[in-house]
Backbone as ProteinMPNN parsed JSONL, in Angstrom:
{"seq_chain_A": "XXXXXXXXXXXXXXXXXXXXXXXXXXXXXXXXXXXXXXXXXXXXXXXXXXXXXXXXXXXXXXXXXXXXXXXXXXXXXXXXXXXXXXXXXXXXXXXXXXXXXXXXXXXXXXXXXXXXXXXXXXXXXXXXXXXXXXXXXXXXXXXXXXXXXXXXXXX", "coords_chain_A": {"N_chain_A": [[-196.095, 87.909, -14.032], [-196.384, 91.784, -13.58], [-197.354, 93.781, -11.659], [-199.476, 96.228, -12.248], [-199.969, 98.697, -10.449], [-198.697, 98.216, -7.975], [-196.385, 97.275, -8.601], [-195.221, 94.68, -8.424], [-194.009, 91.618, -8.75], [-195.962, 89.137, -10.276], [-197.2, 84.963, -10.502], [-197.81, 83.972, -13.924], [-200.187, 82.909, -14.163], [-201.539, 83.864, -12.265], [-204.467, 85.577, -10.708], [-204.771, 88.156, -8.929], [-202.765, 90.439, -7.273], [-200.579, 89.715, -5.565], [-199.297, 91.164, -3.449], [-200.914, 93.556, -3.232], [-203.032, 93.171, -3.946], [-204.838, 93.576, -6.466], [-206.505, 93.538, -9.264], [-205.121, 91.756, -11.973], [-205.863, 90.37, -14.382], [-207.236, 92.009, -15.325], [-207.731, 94.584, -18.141], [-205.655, 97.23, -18.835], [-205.925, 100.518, -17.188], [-206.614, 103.431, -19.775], [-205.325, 105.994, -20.178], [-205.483, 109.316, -20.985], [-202.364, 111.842, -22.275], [-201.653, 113.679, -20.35], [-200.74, 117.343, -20.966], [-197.13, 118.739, -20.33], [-197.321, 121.275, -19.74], [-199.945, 122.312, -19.048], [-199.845, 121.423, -16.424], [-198.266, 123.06, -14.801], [-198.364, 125.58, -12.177], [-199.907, 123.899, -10.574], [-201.083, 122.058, -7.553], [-199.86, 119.76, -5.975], [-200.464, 116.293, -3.608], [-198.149, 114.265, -2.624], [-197.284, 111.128, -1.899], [-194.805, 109.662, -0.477], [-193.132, 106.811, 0.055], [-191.399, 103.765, 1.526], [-191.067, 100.569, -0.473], [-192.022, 97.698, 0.777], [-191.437, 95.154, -0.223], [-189.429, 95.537, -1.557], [-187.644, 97.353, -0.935], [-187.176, 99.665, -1.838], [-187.773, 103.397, -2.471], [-190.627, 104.647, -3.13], [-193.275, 106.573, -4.726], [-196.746, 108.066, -4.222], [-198.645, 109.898, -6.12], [-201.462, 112.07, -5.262], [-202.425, 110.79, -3.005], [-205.01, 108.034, -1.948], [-207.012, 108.091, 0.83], [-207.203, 105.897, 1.815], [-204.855, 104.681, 1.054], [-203.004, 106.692, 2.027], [-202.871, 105.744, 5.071], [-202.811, 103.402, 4.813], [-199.623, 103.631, 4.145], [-198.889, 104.574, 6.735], [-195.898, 105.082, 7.764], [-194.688, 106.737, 5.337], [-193.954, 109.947, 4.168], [-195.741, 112.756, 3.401], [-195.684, 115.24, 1.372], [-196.756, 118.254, -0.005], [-196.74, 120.105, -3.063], [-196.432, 122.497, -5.158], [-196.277, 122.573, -8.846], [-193.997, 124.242, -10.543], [-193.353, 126.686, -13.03], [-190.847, 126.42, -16.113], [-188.054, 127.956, -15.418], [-186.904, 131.638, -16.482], [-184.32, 131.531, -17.608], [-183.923, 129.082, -18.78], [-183.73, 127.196, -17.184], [-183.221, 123.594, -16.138], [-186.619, 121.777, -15.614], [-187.602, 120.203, -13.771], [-185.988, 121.66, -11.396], [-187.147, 123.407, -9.641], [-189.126, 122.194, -8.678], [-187.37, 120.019, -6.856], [-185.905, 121.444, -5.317], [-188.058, 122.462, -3.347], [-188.752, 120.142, -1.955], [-186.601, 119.434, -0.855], [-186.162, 121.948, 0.639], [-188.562, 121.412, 2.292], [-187.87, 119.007, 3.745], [-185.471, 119.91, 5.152], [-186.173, 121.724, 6.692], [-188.094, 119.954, 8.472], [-186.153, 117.95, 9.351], [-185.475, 120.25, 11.105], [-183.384, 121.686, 10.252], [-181.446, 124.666, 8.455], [-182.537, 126.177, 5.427], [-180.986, 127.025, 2.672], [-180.93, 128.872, -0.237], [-179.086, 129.289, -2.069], [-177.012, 127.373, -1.132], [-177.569, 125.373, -2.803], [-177.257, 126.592, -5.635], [-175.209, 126.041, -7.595], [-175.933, 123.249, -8.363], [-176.241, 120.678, -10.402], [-178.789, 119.043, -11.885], [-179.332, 116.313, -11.356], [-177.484, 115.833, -8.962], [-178.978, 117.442, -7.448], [-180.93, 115.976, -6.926], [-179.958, 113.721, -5.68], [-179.166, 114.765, -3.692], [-181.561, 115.297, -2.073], [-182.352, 112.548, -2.081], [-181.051, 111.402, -0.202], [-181.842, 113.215, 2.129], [-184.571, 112.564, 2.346], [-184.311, 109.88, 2.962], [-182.733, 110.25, 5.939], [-185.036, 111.161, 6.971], [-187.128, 109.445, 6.567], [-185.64, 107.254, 8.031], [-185.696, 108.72, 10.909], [-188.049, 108.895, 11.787], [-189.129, 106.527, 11.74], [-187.466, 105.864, 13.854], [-188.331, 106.758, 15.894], [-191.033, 106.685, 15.752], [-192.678, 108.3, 14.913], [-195.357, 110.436, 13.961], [-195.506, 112.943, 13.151], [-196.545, 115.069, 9.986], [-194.846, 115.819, 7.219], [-193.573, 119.164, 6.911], [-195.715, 121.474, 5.091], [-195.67, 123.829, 3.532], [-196.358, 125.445, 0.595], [-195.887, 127.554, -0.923], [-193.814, 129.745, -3.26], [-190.908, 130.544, -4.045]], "CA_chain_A": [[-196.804, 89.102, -14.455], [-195.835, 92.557, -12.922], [-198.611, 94.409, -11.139], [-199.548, 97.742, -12.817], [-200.363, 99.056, -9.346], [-197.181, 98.044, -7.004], [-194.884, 96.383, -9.166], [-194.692, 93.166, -7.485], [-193.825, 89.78, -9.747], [-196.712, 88.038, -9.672], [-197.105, 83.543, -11.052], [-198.438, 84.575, -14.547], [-201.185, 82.489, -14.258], [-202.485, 84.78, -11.029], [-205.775, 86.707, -11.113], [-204.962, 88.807, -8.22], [-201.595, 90.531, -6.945], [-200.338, 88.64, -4.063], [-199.222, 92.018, -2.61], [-201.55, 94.424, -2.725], [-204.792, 92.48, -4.578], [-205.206, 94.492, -7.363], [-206.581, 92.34, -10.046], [-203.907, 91.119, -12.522], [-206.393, 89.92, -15.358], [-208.27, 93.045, -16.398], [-207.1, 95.596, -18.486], [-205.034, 98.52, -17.593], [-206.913, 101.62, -18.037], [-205.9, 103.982, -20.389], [-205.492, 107.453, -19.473], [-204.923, 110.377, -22.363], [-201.596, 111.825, -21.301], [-201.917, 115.582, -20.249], [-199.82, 117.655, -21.725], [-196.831, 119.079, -19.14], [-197.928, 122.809, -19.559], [-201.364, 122.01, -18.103], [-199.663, 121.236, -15.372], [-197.717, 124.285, -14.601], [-199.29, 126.037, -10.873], [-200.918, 122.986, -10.429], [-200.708, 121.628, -6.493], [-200.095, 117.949, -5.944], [-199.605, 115.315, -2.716], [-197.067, 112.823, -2.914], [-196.798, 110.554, -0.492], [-193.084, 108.639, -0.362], [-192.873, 105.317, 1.36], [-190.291, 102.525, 1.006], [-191.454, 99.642, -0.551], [-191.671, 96.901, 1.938], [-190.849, 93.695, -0.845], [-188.221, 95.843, -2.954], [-186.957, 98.346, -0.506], [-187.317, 101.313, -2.899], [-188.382, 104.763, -2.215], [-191.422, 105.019, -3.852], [-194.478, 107.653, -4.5], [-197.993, 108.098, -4.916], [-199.204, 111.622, -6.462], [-202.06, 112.772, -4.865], [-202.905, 109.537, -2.875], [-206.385, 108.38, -1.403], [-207.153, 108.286, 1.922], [-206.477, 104.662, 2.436], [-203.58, 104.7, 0.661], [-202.253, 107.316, 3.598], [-203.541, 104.889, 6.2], [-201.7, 102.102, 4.453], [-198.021, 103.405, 4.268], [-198.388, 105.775, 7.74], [-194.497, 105.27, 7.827], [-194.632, 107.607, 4.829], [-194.24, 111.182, 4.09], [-197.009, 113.349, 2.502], [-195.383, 116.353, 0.73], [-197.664, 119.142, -0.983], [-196.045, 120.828, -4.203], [-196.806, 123.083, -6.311], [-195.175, 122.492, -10.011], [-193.725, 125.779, -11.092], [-193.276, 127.11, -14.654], [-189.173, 126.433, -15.935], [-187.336, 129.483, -14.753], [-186.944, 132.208, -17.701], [-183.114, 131.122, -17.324], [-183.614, 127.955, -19.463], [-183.046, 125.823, -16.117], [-184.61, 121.75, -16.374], [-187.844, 122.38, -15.355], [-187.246, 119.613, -12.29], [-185.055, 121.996, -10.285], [-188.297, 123.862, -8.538], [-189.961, 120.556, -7.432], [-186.617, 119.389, -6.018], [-185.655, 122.406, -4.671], [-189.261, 122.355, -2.873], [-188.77, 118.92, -1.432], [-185.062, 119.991, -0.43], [-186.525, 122.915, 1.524], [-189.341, 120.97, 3.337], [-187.102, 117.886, 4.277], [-184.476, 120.638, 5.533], [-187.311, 122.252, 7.76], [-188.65, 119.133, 8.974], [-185.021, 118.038, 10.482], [-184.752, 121.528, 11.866], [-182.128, 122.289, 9.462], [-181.542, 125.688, 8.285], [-182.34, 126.006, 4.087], [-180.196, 128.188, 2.352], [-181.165, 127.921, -1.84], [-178.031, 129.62, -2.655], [-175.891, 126.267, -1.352], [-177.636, 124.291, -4.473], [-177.284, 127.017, -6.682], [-174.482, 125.317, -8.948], [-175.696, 121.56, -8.331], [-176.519, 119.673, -11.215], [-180.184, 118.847, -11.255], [-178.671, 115.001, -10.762], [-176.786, 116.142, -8.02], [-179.925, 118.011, -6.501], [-182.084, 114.917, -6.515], [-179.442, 113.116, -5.03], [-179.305, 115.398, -2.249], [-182.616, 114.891, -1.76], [-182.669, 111.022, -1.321], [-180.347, 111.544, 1.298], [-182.796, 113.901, 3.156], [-185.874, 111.478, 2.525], [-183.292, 108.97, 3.661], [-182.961, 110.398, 6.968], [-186.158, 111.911, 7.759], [-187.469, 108.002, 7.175], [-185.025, 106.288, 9.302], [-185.568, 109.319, 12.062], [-189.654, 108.678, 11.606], [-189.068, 104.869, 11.947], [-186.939, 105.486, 14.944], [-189.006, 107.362, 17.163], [-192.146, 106.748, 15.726], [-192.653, 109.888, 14.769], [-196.318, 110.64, 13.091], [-195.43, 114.175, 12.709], [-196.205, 115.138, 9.178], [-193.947, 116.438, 7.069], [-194.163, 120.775, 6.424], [-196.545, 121.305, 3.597], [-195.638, 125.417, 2.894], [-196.013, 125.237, -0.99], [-195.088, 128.78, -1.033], [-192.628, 129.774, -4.005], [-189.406, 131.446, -4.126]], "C_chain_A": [[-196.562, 90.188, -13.401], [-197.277, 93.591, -12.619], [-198.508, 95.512, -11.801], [-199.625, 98.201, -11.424], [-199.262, 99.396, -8.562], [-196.503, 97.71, -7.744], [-194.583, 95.226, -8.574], [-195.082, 91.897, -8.761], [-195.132, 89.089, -9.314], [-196.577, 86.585, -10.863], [-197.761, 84.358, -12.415], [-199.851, 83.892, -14.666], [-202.558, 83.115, -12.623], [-203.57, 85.341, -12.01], [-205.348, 88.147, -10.367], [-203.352, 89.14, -7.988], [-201.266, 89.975, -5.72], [-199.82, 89.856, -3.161], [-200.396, 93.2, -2.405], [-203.298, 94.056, -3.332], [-205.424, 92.865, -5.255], [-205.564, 93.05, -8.483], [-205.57, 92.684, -11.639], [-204.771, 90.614, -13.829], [-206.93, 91.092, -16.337], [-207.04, 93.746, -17.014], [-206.813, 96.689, -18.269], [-205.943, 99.513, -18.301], [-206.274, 102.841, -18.426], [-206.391, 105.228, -20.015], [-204.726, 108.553, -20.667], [-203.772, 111.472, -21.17], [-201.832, 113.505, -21.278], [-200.555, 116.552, -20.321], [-198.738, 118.514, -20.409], [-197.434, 120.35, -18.878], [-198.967, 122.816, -18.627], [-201.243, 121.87, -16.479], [-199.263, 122.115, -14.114], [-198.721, 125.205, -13.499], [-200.202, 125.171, -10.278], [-199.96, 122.325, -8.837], [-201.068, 120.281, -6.328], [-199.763, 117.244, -4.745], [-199.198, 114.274, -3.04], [-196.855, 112.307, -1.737], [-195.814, 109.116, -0.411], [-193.208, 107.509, 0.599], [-191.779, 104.39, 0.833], [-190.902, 101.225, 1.402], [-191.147, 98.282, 0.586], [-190.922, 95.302, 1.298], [-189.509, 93.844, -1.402], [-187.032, 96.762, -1.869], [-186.528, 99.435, -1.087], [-188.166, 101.977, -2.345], [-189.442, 104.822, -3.788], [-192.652, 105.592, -3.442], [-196.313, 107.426, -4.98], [-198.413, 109.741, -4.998], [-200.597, 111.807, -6.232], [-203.207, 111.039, -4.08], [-203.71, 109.556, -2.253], [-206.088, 108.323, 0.169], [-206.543, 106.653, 2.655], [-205.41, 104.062, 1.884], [-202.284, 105.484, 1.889], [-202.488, 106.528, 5.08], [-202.615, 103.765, 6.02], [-200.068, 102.332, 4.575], [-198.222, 104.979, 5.443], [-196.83, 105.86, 7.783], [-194.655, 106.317, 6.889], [-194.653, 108.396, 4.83], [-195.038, 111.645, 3.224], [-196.116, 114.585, 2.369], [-196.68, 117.197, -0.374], [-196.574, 119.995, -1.801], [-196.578, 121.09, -5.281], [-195.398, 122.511, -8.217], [-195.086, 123.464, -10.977], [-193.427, 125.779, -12.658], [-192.055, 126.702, -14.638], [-188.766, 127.786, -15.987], [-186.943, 130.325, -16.663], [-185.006, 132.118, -18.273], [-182.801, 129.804, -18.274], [-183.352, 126.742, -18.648], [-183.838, 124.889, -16.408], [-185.419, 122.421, -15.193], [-188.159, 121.002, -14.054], [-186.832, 120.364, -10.863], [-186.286, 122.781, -9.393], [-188.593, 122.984, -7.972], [-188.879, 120.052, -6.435], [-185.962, 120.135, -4.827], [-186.967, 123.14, -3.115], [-188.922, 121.279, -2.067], [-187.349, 119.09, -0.561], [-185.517, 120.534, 1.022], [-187.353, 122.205, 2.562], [-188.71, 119.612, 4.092], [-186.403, 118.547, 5.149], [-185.455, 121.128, 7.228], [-187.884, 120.897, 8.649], [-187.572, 118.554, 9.689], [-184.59, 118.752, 10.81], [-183.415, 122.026, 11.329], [-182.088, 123.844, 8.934], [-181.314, 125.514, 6.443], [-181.727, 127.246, 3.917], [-180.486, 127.656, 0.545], [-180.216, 128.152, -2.481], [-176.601, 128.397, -2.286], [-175.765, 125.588, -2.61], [-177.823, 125.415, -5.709], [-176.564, 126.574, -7.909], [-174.774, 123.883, -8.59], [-176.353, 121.35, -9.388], [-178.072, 119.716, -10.998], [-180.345, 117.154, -10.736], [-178.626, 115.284, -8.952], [-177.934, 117.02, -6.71], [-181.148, 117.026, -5.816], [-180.959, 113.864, -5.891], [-179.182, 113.472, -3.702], [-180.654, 115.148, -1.473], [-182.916, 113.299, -1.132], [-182.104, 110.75, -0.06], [-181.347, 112.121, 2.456], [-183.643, 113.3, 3.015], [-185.253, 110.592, 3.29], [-183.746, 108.929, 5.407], [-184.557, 110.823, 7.661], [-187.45, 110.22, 7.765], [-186.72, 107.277, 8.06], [-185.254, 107.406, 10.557], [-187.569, 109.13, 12.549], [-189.764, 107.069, 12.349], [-188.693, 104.542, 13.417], [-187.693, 105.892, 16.327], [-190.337, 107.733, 17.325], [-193.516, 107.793, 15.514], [-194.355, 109.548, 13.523], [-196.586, 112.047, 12.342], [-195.858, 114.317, 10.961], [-195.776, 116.153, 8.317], [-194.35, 118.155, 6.653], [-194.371, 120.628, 4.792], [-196.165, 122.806, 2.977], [-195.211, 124.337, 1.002], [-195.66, 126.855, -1.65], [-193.48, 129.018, -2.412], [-192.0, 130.59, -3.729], [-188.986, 131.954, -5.186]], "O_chain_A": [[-196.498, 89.751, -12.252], [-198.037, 93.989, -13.501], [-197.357, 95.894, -12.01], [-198.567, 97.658, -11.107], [-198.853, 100.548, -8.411], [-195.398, 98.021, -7.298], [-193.418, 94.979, -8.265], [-196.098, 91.533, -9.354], [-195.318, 88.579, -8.209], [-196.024, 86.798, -11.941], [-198.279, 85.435, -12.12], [-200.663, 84.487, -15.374], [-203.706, 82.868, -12.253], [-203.667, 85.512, -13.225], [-205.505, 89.196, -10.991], [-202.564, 88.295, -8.414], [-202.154, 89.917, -4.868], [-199.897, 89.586, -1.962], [-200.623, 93.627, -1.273], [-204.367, 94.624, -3.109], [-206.639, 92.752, -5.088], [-205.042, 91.935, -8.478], [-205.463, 93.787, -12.175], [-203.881, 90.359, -14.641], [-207.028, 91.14, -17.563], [-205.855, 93.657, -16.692], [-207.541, 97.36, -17.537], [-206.49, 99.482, -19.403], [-205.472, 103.378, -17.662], [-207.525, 105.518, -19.634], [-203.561, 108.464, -21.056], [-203.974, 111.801, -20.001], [-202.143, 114.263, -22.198], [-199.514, 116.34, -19.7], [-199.394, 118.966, -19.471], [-198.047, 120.519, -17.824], [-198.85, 123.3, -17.501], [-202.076, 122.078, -15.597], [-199.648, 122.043, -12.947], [-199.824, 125.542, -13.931], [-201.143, 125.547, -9.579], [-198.744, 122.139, -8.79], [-202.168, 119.746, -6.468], [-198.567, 117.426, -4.518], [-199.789, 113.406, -3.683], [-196.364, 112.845, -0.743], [-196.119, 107.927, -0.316], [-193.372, 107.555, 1.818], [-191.412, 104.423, -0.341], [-191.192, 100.747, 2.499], [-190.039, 98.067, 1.077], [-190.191, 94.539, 1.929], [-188.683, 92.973, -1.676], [-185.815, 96.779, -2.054], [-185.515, 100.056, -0.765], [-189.166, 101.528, -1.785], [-189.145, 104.968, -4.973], [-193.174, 105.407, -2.343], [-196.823, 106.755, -5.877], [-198.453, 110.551, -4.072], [-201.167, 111.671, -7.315], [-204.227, 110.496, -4.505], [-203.887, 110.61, -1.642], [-204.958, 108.515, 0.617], [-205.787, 106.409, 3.595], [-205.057, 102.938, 2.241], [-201.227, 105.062, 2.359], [-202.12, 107.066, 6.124], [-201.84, 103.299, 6.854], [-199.319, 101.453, 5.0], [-197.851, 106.114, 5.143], [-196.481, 107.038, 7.853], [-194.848, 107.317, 7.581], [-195.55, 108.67, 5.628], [-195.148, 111.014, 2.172], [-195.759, 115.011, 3.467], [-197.299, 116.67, -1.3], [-195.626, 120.513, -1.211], [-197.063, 120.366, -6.151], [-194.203, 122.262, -8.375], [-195.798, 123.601, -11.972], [-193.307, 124.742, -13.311], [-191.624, 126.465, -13.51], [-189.308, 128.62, -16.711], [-186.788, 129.7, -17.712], [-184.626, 132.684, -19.298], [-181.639, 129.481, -18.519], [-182.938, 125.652, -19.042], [-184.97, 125.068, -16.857], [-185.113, 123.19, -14.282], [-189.237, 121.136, -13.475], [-187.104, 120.015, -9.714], [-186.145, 122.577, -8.187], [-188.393, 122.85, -6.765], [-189.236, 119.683, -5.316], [-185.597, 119.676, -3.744], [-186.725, 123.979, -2.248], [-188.71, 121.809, -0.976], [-187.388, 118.685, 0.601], [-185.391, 119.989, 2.118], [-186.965, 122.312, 3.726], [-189.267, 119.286, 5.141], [-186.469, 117.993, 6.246], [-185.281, 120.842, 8.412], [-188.072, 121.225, 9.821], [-187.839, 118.528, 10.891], [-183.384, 118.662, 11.043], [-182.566, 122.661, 11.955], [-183.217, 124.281, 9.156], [-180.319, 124.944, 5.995], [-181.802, 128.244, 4.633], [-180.331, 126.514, 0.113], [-180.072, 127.5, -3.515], [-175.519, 128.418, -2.873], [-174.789, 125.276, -3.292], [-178.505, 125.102, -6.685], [-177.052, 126.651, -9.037], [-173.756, 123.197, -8.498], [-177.387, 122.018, -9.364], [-178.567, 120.339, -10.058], [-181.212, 116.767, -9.952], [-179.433, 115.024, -8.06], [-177.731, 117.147, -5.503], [-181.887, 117.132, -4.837], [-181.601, 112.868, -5.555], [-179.008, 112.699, -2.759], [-180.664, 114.813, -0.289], [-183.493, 112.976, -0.094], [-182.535, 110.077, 0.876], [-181.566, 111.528, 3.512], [-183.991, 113.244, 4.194], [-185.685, 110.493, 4.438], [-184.527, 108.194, 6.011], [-184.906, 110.677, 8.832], [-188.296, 109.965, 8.622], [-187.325, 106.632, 8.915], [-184.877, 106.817, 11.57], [-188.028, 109.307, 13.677], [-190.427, 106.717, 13.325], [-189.121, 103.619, 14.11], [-187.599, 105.418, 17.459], [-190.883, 108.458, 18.156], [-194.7, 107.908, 15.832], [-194.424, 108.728, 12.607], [-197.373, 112.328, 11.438], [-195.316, 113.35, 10.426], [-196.183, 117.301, 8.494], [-195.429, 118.35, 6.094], [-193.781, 120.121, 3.838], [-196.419, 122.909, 1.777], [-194.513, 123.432, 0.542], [-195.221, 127.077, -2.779], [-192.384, 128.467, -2.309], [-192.463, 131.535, -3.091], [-187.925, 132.579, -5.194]]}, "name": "protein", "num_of_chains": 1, "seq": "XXXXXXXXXXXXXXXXXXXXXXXXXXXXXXXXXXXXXXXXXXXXXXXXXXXXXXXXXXXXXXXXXXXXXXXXXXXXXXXXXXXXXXXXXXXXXXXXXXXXXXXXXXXXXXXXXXXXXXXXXXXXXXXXXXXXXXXXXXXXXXXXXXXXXXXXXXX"}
């Protein structure tokens, strides 16, 4: 049985998740889905960690307090989620372009938004894992509690 919670395999005859102890018997709770519009200027924290059983980069959107306590290795990003540009662009490329910028700033890099102006929106979130990439192995290495720049500021 697969945890709603973490995702971790659990025996199916568990009660409990063997990773994080979420109980495994009840029922998941249903949540009416909100429509994306609603969402539109709306400011959210995400906080990225890499799973410790799977080794995946994974998030929590607007996580509690002991959830940030639990994966301190992690980054906390604040982002706003902008309208889609009057351009017809996927309505991804702000958030990634956001996450881009504050990864960039946080290894003292210099952002420029006109490099990813022709990337893909693929190709922009792939840039991105790269910069989460590093800014966890440079966190890991030097123990770094810094956390990461929150400007939610649009462009």
């Amino acid at each position: 049985m697969k945890c709603a919670q973490c995702g971790t395999k659990n025996d199916p005859q568990s009660k409990f998740c063997r990773e994080c102890g979420a109980d495994l018997q009840g029922k998941p709770k249903s949540s009416a889905a909100t429509p994306v519009s609603e969402l539109y200027g709306k400011e959210v924290e995400v906080l990225f960690f890499i799973e410790s059983f799977s080794g995946k980069i994974t998030g929590i959107v607007n996580p509690s307090e002991d959830q940030i306590t639990r994966y301190r290795e992690g980054i906390l990003q604040r982002v706003v989620i902008e309208t889609p540009s009057e351009t017809g662009a996927d309505e991804n490329i702000g958030a990634v372009l956001t996450f881009i910028r504050q990864s960039k700033e946080y290894l003292g890099e210099k952002y420029n938004e006109n490099e990813y102006r022709n990337f893909s929106t693929a190709d922009l979130k792939k840039e991105y894992l790269k910069l989460f990439e590093r800014i966890l192995k440079e966190k890991s290495r030097i123990g770094d509690s810094k956390p990461m720049p929150t400007g939610t500021e649009k462009k």
